[in-house]
Structure formats: structure tokens, C-alpha cells
C-alpha positions as a Markdown table, in Angstrom:
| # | Residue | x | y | z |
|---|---|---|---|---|
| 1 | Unk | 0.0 | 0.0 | 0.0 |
| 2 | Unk | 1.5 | 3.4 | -0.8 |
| 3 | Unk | 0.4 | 6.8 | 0.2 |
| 4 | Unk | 1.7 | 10.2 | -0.2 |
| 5 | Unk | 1.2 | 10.6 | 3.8 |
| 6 | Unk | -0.1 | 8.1 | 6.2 |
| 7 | Unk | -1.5 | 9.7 | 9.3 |
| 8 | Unk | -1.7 | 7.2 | 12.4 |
| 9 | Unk | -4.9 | 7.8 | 14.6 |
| 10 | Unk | -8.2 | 8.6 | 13.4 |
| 11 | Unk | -9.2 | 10.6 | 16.9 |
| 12 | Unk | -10.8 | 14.0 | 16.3 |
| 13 | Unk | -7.3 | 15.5 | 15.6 |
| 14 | Unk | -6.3 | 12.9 | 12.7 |
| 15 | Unk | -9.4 | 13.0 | 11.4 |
| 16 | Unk | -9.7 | 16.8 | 11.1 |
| 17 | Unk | -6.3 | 16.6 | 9.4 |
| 18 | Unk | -7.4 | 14.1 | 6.8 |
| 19 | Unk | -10.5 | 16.2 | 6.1 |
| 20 | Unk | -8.4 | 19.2 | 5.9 |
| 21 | Unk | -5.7 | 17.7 | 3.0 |
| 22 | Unk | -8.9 | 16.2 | 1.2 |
| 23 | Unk | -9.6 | 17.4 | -2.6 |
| 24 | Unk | -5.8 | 18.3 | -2.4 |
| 25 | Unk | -4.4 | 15.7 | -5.4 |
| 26 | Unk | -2.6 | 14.2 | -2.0 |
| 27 | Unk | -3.0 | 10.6 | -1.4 |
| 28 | Unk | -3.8 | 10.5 | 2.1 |
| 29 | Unk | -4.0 | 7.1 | 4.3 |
| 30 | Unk | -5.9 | 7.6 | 7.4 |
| 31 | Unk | -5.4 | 4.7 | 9.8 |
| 32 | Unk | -6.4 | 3.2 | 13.6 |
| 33 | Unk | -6.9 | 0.4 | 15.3 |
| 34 | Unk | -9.8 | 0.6 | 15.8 |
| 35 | Unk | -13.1 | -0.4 | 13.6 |
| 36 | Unk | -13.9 | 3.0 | 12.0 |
| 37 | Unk | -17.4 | 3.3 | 11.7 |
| 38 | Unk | -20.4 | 5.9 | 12.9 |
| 39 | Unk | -21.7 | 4.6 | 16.1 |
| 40 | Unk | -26.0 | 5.3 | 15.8 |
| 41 | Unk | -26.6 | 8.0 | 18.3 |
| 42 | Unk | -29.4 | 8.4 | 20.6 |
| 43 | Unk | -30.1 | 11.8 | 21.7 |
| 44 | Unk | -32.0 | 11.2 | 25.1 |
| 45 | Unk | -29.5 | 8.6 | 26.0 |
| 46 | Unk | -27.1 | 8.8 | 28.4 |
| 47 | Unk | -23.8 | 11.1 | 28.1 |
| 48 | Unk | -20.2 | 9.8 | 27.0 |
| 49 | Unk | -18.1 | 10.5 | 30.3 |
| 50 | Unk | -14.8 | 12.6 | 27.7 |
| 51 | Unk | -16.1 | 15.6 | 26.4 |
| 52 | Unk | -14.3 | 18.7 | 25.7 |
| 53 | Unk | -14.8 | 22.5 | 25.5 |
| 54 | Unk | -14.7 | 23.6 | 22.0 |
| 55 | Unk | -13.3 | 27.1 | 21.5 |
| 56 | Unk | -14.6 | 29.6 | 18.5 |
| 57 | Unk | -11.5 | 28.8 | 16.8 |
| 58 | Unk | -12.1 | 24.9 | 16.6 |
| 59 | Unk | -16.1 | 25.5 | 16.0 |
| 60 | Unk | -14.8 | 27.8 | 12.9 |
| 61 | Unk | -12.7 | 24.6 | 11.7 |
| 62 | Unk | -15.0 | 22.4 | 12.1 |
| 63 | Unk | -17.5 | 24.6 | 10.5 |
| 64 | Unk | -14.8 | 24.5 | 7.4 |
| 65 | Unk | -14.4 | 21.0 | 7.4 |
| 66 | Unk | -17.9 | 20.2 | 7.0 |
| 67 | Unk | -18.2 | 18.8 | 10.3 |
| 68 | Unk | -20.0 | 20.7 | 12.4 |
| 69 | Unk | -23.8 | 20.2 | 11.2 |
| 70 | Unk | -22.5 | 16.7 | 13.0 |
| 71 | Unk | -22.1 | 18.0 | 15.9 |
| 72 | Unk | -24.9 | 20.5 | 16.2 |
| 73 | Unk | -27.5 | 17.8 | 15.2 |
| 74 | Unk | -26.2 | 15.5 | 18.1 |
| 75 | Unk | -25.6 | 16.8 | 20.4 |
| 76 | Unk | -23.7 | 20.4 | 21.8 |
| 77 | Unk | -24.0 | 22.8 | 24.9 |
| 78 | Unk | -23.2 | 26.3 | 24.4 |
| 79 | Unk | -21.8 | 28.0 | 27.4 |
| 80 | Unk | -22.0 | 32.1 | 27.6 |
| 81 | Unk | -20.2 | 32.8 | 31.1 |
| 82 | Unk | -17.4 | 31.3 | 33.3 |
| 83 | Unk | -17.3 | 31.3 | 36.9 |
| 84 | Unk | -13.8 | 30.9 | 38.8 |
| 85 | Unk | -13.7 | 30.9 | 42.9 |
| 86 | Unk | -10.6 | 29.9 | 45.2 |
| 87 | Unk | -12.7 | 27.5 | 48.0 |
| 88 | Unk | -9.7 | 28.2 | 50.4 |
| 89 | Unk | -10.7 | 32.2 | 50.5 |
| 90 | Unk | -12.6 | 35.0 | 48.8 |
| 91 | Unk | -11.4 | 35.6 | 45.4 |
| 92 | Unk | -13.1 | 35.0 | 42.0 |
| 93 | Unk | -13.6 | 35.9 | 39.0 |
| 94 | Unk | -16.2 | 36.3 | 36.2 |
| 95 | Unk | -16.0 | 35.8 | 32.1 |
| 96 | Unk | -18.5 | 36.5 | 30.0 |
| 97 | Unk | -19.1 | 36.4 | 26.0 |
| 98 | Unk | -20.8 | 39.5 | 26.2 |
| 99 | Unk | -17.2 | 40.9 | 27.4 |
| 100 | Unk | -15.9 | 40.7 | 23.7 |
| 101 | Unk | -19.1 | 41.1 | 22.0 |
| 102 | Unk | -19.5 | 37.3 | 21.7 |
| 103 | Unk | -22.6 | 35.0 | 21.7 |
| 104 | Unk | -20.9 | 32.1 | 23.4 |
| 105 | Unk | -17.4 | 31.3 | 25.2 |
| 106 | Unk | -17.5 | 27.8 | 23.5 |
| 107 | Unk | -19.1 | 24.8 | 23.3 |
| 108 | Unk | -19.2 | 21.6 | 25.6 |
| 109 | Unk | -19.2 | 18.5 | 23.4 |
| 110 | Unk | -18.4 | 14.8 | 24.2 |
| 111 | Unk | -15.4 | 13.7 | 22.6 |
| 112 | Unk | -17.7 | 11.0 | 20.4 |
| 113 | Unk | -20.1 | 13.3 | 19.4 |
| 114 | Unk | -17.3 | 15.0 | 17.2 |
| 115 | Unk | -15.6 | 11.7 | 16.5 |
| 116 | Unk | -18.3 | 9.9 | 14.6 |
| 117 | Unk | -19.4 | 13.9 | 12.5 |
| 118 | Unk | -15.6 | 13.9 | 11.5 |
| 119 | Unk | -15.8 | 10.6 | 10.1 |
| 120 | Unk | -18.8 | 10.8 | 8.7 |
| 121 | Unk | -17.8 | 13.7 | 6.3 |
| 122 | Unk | -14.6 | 11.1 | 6.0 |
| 123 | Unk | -16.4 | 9.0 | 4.7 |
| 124 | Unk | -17.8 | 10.5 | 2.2 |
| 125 | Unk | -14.4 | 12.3 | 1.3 |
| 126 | Unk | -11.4 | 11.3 | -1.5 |
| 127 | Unk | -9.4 | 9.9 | 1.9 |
| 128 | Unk | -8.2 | 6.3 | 2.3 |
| 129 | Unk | -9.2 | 4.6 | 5.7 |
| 130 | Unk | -7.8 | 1.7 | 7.4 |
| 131 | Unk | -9.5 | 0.9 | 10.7 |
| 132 | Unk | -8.1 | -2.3 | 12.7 |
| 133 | Unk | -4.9 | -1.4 | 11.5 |
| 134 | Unk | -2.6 | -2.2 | 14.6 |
| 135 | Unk | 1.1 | -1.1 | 14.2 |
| 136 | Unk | 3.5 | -3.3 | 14.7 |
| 137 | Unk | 6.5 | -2.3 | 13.2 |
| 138 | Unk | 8.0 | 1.3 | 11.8 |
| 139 | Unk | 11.1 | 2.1 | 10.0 |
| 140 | Unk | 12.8 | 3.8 | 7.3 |
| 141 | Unk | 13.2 | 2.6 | 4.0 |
| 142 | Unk | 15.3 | 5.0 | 1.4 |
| 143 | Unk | 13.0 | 8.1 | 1.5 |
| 144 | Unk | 9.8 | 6.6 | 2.7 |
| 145 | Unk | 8.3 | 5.0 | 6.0 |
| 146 | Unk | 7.4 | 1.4 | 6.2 |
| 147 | Unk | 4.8 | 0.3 | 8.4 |
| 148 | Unk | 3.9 | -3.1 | 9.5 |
| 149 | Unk | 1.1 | -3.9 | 10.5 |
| 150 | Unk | -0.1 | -6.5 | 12.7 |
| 151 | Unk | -2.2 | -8.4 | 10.0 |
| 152 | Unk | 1.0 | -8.4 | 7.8 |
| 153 | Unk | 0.0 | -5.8 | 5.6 |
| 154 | Unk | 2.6 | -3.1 | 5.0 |
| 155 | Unk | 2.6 | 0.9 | 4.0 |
| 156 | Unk | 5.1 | 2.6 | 2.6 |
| 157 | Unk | 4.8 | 6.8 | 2.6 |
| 158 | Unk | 7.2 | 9.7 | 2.3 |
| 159 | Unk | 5.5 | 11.4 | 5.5 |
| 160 | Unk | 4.2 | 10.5 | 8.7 |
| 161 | Unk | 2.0 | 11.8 | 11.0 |
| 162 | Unk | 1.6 | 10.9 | 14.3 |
| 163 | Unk | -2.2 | 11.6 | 15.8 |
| 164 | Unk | -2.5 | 8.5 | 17.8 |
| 165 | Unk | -2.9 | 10.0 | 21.6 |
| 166 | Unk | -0.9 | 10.3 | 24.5 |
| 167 | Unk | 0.6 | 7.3 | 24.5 |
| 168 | Unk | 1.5 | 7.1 | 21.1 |
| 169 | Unk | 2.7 | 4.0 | 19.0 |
| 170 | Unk | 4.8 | 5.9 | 16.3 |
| 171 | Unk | 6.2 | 8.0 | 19.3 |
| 172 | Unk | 7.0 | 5.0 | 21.6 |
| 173 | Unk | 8.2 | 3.2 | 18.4 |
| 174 | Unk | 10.9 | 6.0 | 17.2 |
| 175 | Unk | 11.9 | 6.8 | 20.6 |
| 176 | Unk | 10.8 | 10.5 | 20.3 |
| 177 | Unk | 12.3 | 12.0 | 23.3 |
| 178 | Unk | 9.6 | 14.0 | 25.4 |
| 179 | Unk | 9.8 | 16.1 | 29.1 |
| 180 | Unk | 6.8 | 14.8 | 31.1 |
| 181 | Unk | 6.4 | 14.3 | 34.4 |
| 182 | Unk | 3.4 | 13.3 | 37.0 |
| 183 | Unk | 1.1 | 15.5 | 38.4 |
| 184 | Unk | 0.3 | 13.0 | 41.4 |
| 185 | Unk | -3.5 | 14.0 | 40.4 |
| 186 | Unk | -6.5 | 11.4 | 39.1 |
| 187 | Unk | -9.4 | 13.3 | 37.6 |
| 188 | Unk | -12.6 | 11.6 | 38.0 |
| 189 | Unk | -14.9 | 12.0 | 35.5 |
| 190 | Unk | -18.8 | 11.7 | 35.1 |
| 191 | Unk | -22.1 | 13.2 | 34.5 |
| 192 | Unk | -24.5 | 14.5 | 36.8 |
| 193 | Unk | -28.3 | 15.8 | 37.0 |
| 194 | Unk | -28.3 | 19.1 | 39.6 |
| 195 | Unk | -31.3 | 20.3 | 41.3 |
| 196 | Unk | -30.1 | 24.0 | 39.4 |
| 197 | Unk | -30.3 | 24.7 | 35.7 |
| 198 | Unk | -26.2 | 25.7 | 34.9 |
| 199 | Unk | -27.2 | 28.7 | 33.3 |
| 200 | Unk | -25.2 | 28.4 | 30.5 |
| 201 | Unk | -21.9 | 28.4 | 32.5 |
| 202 | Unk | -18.8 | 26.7 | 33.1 |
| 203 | Unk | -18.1 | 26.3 | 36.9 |
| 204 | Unk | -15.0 | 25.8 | 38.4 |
| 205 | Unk | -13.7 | 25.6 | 42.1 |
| 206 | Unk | -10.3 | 25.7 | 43.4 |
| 207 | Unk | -10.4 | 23.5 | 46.7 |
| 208 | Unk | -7.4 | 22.6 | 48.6 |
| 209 | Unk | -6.9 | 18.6 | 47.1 |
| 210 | Unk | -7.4 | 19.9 | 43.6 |
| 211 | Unk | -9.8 | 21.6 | 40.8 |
| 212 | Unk | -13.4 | 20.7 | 40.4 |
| 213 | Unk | -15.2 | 21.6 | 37.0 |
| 214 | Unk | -18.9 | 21.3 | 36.7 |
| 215 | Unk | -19.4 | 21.8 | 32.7 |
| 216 | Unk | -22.5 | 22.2 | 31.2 |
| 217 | Unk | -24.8 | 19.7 | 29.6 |
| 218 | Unk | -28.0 | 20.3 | 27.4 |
| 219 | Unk | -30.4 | 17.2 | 27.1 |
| 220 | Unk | -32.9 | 17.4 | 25.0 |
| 221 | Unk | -33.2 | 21.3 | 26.7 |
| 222 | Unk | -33.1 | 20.2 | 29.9 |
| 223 | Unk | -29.8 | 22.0 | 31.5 |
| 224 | Unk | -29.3 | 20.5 | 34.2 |
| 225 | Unk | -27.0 | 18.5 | 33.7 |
| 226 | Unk | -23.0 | 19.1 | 33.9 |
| 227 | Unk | -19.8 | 17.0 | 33.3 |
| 228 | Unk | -17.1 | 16.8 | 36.0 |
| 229 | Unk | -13.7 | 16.7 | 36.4 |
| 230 | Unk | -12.5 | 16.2 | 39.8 |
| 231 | Unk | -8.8 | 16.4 | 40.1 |
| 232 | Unk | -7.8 | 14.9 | 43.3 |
| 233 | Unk | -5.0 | 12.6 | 45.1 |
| 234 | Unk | -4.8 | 9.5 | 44.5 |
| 235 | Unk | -5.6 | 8.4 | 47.7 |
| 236 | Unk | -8.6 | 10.5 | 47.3 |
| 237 | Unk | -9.7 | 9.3 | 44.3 |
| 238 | Unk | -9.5 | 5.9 | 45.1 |
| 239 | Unk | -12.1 | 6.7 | 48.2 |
| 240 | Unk | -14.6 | 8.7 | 46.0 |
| 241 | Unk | -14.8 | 5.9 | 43.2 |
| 242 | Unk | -15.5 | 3.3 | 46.1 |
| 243 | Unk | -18.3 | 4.8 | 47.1 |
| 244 | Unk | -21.6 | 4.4 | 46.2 |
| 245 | Unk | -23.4 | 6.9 | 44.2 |
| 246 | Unk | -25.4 | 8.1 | 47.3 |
| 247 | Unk | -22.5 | 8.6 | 49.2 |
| 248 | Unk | -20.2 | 9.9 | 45.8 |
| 249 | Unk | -23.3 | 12.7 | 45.2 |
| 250 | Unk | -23.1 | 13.7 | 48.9 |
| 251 | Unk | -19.3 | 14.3 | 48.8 |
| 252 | Unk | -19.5 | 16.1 | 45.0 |
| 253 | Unk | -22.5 | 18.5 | 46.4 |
| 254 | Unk | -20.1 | 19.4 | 49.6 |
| 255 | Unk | -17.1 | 20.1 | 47.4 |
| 256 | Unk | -18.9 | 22.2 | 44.9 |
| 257 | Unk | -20.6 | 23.8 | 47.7 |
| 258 | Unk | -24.1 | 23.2 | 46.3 |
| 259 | Unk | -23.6 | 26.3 | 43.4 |
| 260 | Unk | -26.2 | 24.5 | 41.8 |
| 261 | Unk | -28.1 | 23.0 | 44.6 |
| 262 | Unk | -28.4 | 19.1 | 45.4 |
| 263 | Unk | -26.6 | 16.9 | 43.1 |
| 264 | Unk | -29.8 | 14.3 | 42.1 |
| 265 | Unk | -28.3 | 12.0 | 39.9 |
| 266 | Unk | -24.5 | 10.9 | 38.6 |
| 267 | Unk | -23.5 | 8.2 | 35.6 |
| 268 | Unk | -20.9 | 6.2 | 35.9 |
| 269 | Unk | -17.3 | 7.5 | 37.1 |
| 270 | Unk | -14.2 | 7.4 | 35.5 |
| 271 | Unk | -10.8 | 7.8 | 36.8 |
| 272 | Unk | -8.0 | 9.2 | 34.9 |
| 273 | Unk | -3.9 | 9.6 | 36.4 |
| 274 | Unk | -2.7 | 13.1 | 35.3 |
| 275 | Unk | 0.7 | 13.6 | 33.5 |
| 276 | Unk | 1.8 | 16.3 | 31.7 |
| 277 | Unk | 3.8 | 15.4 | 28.5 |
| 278 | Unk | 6.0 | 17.1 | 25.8 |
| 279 | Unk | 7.7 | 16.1 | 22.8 |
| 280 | Unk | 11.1 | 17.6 | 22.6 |
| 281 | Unk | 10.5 | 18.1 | 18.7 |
| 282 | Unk | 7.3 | 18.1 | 17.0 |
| 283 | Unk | 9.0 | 16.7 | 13.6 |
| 284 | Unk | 12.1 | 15.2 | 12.6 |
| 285 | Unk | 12.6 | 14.2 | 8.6 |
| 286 | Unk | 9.0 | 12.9 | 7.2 |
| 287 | Unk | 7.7 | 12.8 | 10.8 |
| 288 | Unk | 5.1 | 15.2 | 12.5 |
| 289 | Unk | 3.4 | 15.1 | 15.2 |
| 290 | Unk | 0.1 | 16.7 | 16.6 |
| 291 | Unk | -2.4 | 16.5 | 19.1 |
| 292 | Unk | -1.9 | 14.8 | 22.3 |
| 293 | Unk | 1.0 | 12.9 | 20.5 |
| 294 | Unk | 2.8 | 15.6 | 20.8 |
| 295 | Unk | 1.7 | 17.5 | 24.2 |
| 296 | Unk | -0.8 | 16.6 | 26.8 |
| 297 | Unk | -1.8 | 19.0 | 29.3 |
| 298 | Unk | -3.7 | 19.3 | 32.5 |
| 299 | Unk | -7.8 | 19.3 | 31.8 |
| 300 | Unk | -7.6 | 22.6 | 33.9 |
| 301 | Unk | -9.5 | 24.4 | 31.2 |
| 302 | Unk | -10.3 | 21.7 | 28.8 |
| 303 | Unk | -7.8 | 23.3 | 26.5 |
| 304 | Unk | -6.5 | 20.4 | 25.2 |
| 305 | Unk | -7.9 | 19.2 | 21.9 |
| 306 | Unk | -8.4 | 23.0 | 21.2 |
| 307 | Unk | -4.5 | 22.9 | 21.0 |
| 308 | Unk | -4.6 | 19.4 | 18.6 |
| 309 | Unk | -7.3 | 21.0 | 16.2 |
| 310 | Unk | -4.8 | 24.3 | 15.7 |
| 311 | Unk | -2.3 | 21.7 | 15.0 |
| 312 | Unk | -4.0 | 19.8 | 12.5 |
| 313 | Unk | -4.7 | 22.8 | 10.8 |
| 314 | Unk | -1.7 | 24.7 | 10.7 |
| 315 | Unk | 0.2 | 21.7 | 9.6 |
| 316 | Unk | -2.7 | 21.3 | 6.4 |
| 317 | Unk | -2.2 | 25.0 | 5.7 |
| 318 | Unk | 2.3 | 24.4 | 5.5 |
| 319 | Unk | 1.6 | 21.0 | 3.5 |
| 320 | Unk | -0.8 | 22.5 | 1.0 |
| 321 | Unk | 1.1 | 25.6 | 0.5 |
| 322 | Unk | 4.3 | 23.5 | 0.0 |
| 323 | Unk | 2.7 | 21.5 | -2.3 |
| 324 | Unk | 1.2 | 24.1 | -4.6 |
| 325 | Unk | 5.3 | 25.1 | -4.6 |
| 326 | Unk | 6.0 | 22.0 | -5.3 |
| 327 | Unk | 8.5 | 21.3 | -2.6 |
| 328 | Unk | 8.7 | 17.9 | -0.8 |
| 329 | Unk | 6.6 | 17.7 | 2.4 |
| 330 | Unk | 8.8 | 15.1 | 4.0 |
| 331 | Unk | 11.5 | 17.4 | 3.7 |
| 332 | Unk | 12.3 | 19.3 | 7.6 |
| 333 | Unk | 11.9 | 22.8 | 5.7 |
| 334 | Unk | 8.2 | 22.3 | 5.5 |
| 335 | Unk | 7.9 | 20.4 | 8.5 |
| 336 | Unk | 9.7 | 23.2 | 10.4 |
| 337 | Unk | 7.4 | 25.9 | 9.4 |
| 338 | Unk | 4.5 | 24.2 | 11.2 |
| 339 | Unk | 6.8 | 23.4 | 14.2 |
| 340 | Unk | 7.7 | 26.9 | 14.7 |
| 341 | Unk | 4.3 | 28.3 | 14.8 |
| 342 | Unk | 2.5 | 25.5 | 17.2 |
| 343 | Unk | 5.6 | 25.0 | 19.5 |
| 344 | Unk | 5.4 | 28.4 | 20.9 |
| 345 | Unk | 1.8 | 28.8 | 21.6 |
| 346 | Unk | 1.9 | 25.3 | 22.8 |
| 347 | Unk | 4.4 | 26.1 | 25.5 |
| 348 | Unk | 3.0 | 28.8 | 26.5 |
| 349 | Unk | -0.4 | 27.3 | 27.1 |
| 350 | Unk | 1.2 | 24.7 | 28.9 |
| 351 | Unk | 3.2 | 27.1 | 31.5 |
| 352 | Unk | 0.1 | 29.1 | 32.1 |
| 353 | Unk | -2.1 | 25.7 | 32.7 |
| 354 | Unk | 1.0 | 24.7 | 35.2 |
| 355 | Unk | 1.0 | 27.6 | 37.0 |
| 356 | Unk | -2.5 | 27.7 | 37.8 |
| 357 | Unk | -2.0 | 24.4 | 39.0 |
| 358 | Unk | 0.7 | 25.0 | 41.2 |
| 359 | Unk | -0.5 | 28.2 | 42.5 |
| 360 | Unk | -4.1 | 26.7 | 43.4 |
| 361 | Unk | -2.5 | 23.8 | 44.4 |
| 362 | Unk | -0.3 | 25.6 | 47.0 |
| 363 | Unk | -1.6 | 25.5 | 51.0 |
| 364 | Unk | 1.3 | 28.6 | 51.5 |
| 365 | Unk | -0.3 | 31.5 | 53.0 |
| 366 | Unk | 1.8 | 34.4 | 51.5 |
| 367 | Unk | 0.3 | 32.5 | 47.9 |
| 368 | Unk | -3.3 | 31.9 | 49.1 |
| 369 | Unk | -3.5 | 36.1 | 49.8 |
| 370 | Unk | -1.7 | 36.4 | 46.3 |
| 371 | Unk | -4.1 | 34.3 | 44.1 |
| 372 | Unk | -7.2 | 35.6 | 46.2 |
| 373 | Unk | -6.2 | 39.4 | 45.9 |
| 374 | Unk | -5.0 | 38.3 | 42.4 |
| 375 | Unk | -8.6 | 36.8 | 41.7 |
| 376 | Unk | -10.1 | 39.9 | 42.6 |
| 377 | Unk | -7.8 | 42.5 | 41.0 |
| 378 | Unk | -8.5 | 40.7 | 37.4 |
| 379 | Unk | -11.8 | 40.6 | 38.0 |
| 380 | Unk | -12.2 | 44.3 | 38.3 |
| 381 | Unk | -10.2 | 44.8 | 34.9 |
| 382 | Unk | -12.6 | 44.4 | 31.9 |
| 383 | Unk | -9.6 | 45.1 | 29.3 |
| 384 | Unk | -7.1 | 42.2 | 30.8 |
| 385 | Unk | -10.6 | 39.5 | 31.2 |
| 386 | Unk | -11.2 | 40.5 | 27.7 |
| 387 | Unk | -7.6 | 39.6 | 26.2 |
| 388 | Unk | -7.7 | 36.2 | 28.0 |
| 389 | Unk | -11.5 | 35.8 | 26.8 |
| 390 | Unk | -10.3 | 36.2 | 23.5 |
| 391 | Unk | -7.3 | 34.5 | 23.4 |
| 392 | Unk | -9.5 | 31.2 | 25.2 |
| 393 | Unk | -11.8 | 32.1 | 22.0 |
| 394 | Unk | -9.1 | 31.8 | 19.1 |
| 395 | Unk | -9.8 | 35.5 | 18.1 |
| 396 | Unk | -6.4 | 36.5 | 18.3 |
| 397 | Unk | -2.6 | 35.2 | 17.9 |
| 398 | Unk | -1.1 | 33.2 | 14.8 |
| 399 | Unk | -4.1 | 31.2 | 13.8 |
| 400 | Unk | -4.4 | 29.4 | 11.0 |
| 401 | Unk | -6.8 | 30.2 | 7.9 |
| 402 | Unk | -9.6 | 27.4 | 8.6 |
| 403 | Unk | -9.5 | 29.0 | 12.3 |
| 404 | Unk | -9.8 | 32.3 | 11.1 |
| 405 | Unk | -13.1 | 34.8 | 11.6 |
């Protein structure tokens, strides 16, 4: 089989890539291991534990790629404000669409929800896919990658891309050296019916084991449901999943001091160990890599596939332009171009997620009158809320043109 660029993972990053180099006159091989095939939705049933909180910038690519209609006609819930409180003191602070003459801050979507509209488009589009495609083996051959796959059957392409998650095959298999280390967090992870509508907002509360995010659901209109993420110890998390879920709803309604009244009901949990991980390079000579395969940060603000989508997207917009020159995309030219415009704002999101981790995370007194007198000084300036508002938004910074307004 022989492709002009194989990309390995067919998550909501890969896929978004494929559908960006689509209708290009690139052969493009989109592979994963697993069966790739719509899964029948069923909008009063019960919510998918991963979701994530779309920016404007990824709603405009998906828009672009077709994808969004998909999404929309699932299953999405806007969210207008953000509410922010330190549960160790008195500071907080407020964010709201309005600030920048928005409509909404973003949306909250579960991660299969966008999976199964990418790959619908996908399907329909001049893409190769390969589902139960296990890699086995990778290495070069003259100018071109050979993969082996468990079945025996074998690839050969001039460019790789690596979209297959944090714990990446092609990664693991080429010994991509990364800096990552533990947070000594779990989040647990779930759905849960309140006795209070969310009012179209995003809640989050700093308490002294961790953050605790109650993002909102819509159900067939009825908002009021949320999805946590409750980053604790580990030692803490491993008492709140034994519990029951009359005992678990107790405990969640006490840590989120009851914002939104009783908690009634709660799916199924979900624990997940935080690490933070970085690849030292994003490419090396007809190798890239995106999305969490390249950098996977803490869920503090569900910024994470937000990241891989502006990755997918600026590394279609360097491939397509170098192909229109005709240059090579394997060669480290092209490949560097996309490298030096994600790497940056990658780190940078990453060193702002860690420092409101550490700072939060901190028992120090000097810090707790810092970040609560901090909290309450940002709150009072409208100009610095509404640069972060619309940076969070993709409205500003090096964004690529299937992110643009």
C-alpha cells in the first residue's frame, strides 16, 4: 500500500487533518486500530463520560471542514459565562461572552459526538481509511516509511503523521524523546443531573486537594446536567470511586458547595492519572506530530484538543502551501514551518495551565492572599478579562486560515 502521507490515529485530531488535506491531489491514508465506523446516536440517551470544550477557533474549523452540522444535530452545549472561585478564601472571578461582543465562550461536546461527525464527512471524502490497523513495526526505507502492521500488511509513505494519543505508538516506536512528568492527580470523570439549571456556565472551584469543574450539559433542553472533572490525590480518588453513588453525590455537592443545589443523579465514574507530557521536537525528517502525541496538558480548562485541532490545521495549511510550490513535504523545511508556529503557543499554554495548577494547588499562605487578591484585581479589569477571553476564544494570535473569523 502506498500513500503520499499516512496519518496514524483517526481521533478528532487525525481525522480533522485528513479532512483538511482532502480534494488536495494528496493521497492520504488515514489509519487506527480501531473499527472505523459511525456509532447510531441516541439523543435522550445517556452522556459519553470525555467531552471537551470547544473554542470559537475549533467550531470555525469544524465549520470549514464540514463537520459541524455533525455535531450540532447530536448533540452540543453552548456556554455564555465562566465562573472561577478559590474554595480556600474569597477571590473570583467572572467571564463572559458578552465581554468581547460574543454569543458564546465555547461549546461543551463529548469527545464521540465530534468523532463519529468527523468521520462521517470522512467517509464520504477522496481519503483512504484503514481501521483495525494495529502497528507493529516502523522504520525507514530509502525516502519513505514502512509500516507493518499486525495483520501483515505493510505501508510505505514519504510522510508521517503521528495523531494516535498520548501514548503514542509511532512515538514510543521511534523513541521521540519527550519532558513529562506526574502531576500526582487522578481526575474523575462523570455526568451528573443538579437540582439547578447551569445557566449556560462553566463552573469551576479551586479546593485545597485539587480543581473541580462542573461543565455544562444540554439534554434534550433540559440544563441540568454538567460533566465533572475532579482532580484529586490518589488516595482520594480511590475513596470517591468506592463509594456508592449516594455517598459519591453527597461528597461532590459538599465540594462544589451546592452552586447548583443538590446533586440528584451521577453516571458512571471514571478515573483518569494526570501527567503532563511534551515532545522535545514536533518533527524530525518525514515525521510530525500533533495533538496529544505531541503535548498533553492538565484538563484545567479543557484546553487540550483545542491545541490538537490548531495543529491539525496549521500543519494542512504548510503542506498545502508547499505542495502548490511543489517542494517535498517530508523534507524538515516544510515540517519546520509548522513546528515553529505551534511549538510556541503550545508552551505557552502549557506554562500558564502549570502555573495555575501550582498556584491553586499551594496551602502557602503568602500564595493563598496572592491568588485571592490576584482573583479579585483581574476581576475588576474588563480590558485584561477580555484579552484572555479572546485568546481562550481563538480570536487573536497566529491562527491558521480554517481557524480564522
Amino acid at each position: 500500500m502506498q500513500a503520499d502521507l499516512v496519518i496514524v490515529g483517526a481521533g478528532m485530531v487525525g481525522s480533522a487533518l485528513a479532512l483538511a488535506l482532502c480534494d488536495s491531489g494528496l493521497e492520504v491514508l488515514l489509519i487506527d486500530s480501531a473499527e472505523l465506523k459511525v456509532v447510531p446516536f441516541a439523543a435522550d440517551g445517556p452522556f459519553e463520560p470525555r467531552v471537551s470544550a470547544l473554542s470559537a477557533a475549533s467550531q470555525r474549523i469544524l465549520e470549514r471542514l464540514g463537520a459541524w452540522p455533525g455535531v450540532i444535530g447530536r448533540r452540543a452545549s453552548p456556554y455564555a459565562q465562566m465562573q472561577v472561585w478559590d474554595g480556600s478564601g474569597t477571590g473570583q472571578i467572572h467571564f463572559s461572552a458578552a465581554s468581547v461582543h460574543a454569543e458564546v465562550l465555547g461549546h461543551i461536546v463529548e469527545n464521540r459526538v465530534v468523532q463519529d461527525a468527523l468521520l462521517e464527512r470522512l467517509l464520504d471524502a477522496d481519503v483512504g481509511l484503514l481501521g483495525n490497523a494495529q502497528l507493529q513495526q516502523l522504520r525507514r526505507s530509502g525516502d519513505d516509511w514502512l509500516l507493518s502492521l499486525a495483520d501483515g500488511r505493510q505501508i510505505r509513505a514519504p510522510l508521517l503523521v503521528a495523531a494516535d494519543g498520548a501514548n503514542s505508538a509511532v512515538r514510543r516506536l521511534l523513541g521521540c524523546a519527550t519532558r513529562e512528568w506526574d502531576y500526582l492527580h487522578h481526575a474523575i470523570v462523570t455526568s451528573v443531573r443538579c437540582a439547578e439549571p447551569h445557566q449556560l456556565t462553566a463552573w469551576q472551584r479551586f479546593t485545597d486537594d485539587g480543581p473541580l469543574a462542573l461543565l455544562p450539559l444540554d439534554r434534550q433542553g433540559d440544563r441540568h446536567w454538567c460533566s465533572i472533572v475532579w482532580s484529586c490525590t490518589p488516595e482520594q480518588a480511590a475513596r470517591l470511586m468506592a463509594l456508592d453513588d449516594e455517598a459519591f453525590r453527597i461528597a461532590l455537592g459538599e465540594a462544589f458547595e451546592r452552586r447548583l443545589g443538590e446533586v440528584l443523579e451521577v453516571d458512571a465514574r471514571v478515573c483518569i492519572p494526570l501527567r503532563q507530557r511534551h515532545a522535545k521536537r514536533y518533527i524530525e525528517p518525514g515525521l510530525a506530530l500533533i495533538g496529544d502525541a505531541a503535548h498533553v496538558i492538565h484538563p484545567l480548562a479543557g484546553q487540550g484538543v483545542n491545541l490538537g485541532f490548531l495543529d491539525a490545521a496549521v500543519l494542512a495549511e504548510e503542506l498545502l502551501a508547499a505542495h502548490a510550490r511543489g517542494e517535498s513535504l517530508a523534507e524538515p523545511r516544510v515540517l519546520g514551518r509548522f513546528e515553529r508556529r505551534r511549538m510556541p503557543h503550545n508552551l505557552a499554554m502549557m506554562a500558564a495551565m502549570e502555573g495555575f495548577e501550582r498556584l491553586f494547588q499551594s496551602n502557602s499562605l503568602p500564595l493563598r492572599w496572592l491568588r485571592n487578591s490576584g482573583l479579585k484585581m483581574v476581576d475588576g479589569l474588563d480590558s485584561a478579562k477580555g484579552v484572555l477571553v479572546r485568546r481562550a476564544l481563538g480570536l487573536s494570535g497566529d491562527l491558521p486560515e480554517l481557524a480564522r473569523a
